[in-house]
BALO-291425 format. One record per atom (N, C-alpha, C): residue number from 1; x, y, z; atom name; residue in three letters. Coordinates in steps of 0.001 Angstrom, whole numbers. Each point is the difference from the previous one (the first is absolute). Example, Ala and Ser with C-alpha at 12.3 -4.5 7.8 and 13.67 -1.06 7.14 Angstrom:
# residues 2
+-----+---------+---------+---------+-------+--------+
: num :      c1 :      c2 :      c3 : atome : residu :
+-----+---------+---------+---------+-------+--------+
:   1 :   13190 :   -5690 :    7800 :     N :    ALA :
:   1 :    -890 :    1190 :       0 :    CA :    ALA :
:   1 :     900 :    1200 :       0 :     C :    ALA :
:   2 :    -350 :    1050 :    -720 :     N :    SER :
:   2 :     820 :    1190 :      60 :    CA :    SER :
:   2 :    -770 :    1090 :     730 :     C :    SER :
+-----+---------+---------+---------+-------+--------+
***
This chain:
# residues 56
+-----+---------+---------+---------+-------+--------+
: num :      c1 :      c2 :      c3 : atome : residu :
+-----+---------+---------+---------+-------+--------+
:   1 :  -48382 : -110421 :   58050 :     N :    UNK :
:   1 :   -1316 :    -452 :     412 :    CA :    UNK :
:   1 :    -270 :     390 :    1452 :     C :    UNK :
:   2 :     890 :     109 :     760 :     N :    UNK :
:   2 :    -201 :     135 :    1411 :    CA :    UNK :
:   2 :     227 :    1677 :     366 :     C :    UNK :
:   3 :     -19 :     392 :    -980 :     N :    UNK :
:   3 :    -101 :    1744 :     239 :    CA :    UNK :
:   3 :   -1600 :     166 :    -791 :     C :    UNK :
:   4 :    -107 :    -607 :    -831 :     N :    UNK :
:   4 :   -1216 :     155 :    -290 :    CA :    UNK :
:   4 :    -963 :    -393 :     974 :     C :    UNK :
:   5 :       3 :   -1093 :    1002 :     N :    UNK :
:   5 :    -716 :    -438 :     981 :    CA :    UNK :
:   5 :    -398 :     990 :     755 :     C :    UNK :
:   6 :    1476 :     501 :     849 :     N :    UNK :
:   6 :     306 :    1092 :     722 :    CA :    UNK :
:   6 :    -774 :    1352 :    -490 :     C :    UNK :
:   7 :     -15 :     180 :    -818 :     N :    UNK :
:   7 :    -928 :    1315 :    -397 :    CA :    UNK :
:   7 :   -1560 :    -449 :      74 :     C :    UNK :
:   8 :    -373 :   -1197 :    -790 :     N :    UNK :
:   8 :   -1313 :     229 :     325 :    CA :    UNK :
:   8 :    -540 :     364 :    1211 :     C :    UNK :
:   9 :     948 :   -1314 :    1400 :     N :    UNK :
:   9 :    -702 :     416 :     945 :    CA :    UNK :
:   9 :     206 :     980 :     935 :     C :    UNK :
:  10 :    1002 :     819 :    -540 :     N :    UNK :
:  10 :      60 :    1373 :     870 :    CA :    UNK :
:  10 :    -765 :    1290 :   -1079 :     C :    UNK :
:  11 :    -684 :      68 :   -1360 :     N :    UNK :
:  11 :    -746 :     247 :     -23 :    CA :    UNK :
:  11 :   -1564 :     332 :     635 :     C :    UNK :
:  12 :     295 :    1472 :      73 :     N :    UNK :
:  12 :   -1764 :     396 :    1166 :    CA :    UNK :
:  12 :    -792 :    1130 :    -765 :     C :    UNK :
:  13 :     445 :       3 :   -1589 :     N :    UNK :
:  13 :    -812 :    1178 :    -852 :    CA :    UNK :
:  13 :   -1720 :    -895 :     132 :     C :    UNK :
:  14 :    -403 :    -562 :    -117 :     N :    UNK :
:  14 :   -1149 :    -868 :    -130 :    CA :    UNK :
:  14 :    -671 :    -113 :    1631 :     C :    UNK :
:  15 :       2 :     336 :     869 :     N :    UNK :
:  15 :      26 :     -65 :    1581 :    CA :    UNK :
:  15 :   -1260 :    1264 :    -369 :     C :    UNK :
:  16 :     156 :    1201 :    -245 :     N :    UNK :
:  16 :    -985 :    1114 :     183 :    CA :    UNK :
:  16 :    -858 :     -40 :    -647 :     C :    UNK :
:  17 :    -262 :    -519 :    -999 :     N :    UNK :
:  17 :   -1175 :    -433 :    -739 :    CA :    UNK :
:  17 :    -495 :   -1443 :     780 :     C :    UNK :
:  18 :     630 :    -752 :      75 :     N :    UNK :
:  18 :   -1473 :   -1494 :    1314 :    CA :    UNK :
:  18 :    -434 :    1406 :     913 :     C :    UNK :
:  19 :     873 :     611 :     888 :     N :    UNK :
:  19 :    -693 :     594 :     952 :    CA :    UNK :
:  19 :   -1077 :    1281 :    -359 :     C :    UNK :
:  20 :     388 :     588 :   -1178 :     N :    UNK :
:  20 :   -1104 :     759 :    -420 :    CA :    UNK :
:  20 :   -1109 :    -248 :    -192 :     C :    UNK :
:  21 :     195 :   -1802 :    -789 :     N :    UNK :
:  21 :   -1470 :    -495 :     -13 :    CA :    UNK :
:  21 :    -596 :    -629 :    1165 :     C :    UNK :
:  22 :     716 :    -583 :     871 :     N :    UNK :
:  22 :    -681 :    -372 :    1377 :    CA :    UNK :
:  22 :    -519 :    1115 :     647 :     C :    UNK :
:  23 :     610 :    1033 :    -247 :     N :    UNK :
:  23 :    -886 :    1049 :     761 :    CA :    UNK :
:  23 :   -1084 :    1004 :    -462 :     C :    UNK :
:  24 :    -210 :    -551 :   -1453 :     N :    UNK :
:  24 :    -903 :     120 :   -1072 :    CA :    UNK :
:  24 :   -1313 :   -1170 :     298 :     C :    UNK :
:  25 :     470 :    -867 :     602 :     N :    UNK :
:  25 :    -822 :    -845 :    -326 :    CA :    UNK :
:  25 :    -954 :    -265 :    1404 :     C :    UNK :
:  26 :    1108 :     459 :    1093 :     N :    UNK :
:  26 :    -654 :     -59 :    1558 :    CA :    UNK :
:  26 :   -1096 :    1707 :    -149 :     C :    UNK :
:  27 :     575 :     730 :    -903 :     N :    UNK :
:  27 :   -1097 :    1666 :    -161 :    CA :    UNK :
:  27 :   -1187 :    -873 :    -438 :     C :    UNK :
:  28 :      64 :    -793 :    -871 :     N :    UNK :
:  28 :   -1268 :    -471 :   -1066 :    CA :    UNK :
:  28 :    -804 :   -1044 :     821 :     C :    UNK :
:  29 :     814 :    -774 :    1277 :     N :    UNK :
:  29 :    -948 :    -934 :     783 :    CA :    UNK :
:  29 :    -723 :     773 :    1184 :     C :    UNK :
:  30 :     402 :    1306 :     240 :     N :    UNK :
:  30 :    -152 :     807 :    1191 :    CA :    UNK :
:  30 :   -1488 :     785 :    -739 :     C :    UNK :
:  31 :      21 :     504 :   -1448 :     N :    UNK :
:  31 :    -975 :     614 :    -442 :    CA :    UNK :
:  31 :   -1327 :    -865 :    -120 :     C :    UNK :
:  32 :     380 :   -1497 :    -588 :     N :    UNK :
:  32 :   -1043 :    -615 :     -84 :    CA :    UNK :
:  32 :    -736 :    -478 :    1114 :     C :    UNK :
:  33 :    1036 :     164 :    1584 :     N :    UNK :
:  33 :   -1031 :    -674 :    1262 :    CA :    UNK :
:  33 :    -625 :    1107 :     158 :     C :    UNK :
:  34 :     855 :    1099 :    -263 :     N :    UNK :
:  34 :    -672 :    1500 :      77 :    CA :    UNK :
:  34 :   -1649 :      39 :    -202 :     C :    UNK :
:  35 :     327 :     -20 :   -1029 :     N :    UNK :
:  35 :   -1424 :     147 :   -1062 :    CA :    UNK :
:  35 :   -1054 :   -1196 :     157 :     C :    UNK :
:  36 :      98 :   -1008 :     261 :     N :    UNK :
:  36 :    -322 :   -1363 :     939 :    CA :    UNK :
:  36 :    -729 :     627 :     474 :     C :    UNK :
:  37 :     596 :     225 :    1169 :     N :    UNK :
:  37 :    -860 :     649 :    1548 :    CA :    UNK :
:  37 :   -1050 :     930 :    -211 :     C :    UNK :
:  38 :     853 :    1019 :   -1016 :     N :    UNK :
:  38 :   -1268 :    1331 :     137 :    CA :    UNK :
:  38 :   -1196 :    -515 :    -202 :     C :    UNK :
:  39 :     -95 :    -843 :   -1152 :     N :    UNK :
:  39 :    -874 :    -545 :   -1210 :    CA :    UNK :
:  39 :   -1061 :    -969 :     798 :     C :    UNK :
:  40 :     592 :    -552 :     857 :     N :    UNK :
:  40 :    -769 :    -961 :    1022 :    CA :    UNK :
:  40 :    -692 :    1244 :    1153 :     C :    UNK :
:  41 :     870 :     760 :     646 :     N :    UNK :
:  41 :    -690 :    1120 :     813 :    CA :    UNK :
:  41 :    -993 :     785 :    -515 :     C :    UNK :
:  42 :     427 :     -30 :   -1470 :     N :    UNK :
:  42 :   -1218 :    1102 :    -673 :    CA :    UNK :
:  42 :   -1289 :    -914 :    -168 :     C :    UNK :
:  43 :     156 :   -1489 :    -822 :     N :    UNK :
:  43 :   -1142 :    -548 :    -115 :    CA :    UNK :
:  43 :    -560 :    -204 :    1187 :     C :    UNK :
:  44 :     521 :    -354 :     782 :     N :    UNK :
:  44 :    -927 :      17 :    1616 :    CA :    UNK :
:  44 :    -892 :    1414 :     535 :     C :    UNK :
:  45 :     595 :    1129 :    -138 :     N :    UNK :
:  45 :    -586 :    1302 :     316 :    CA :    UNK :
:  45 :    -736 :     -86 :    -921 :     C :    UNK :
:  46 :     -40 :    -168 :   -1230 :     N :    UNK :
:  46 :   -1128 :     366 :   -1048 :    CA :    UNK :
:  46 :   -1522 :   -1297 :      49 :     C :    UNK :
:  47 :     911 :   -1048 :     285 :     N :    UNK :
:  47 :   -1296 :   -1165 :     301 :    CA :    UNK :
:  47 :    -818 :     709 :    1392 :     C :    UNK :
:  48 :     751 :     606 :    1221 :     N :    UNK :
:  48 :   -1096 :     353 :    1182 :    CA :    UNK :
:  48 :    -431 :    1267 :    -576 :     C :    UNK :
:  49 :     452 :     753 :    -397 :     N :    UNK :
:  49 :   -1165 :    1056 :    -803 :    CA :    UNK :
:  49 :    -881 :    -491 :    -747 :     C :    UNK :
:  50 :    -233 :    -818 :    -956 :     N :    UNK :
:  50 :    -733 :    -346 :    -580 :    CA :    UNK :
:  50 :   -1005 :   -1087 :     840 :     C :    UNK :
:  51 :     639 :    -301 :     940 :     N :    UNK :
:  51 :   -1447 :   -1116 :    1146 :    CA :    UNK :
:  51 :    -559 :     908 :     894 :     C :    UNK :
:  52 :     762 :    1174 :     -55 :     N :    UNK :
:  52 :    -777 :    1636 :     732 :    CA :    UNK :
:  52 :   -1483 :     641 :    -578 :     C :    UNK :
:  53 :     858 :      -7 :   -1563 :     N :    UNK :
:  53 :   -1178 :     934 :    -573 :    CA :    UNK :
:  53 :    -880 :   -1124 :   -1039 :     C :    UNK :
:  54 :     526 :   -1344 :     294 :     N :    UNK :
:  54 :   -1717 :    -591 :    -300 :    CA :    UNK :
:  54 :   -1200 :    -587 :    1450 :     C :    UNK :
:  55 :     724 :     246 :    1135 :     N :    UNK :
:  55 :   -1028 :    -389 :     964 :    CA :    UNK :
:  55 :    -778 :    1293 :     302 :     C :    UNK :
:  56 :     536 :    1547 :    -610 :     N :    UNK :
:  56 :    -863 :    1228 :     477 :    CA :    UNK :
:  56 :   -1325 :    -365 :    -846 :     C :    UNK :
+-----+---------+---------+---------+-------+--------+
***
């Protein structure tokens, strides 16, 4: 029983997959502030064009 212990916790096959997905998952929070921002920068440029070309 106590070699069986011993192996689980010096077991580290399972270690590169959490970190693959944490760094899967920090790509996927980085794209969405990404895309956030543009989306807010774009609706703003497109709202003052449009308060442009209805006061001509």
């Amino acid at each position: 029983m106590k070699k069986l212990v011993l192996r689980f916790v010096t077991d580290e096959s399972g270690n590169a997959a959490i970190e693959y997905g944490l760094i899967a998952s920090l790509i996927g929070v980085a794209i969405i502030l990404g895309a956030t921002a543009l989306g807010t920068n774009l609706n703003s440029a497109l709202a003052d064009l449009s308060a442009q070309t209805k006061g001509q």
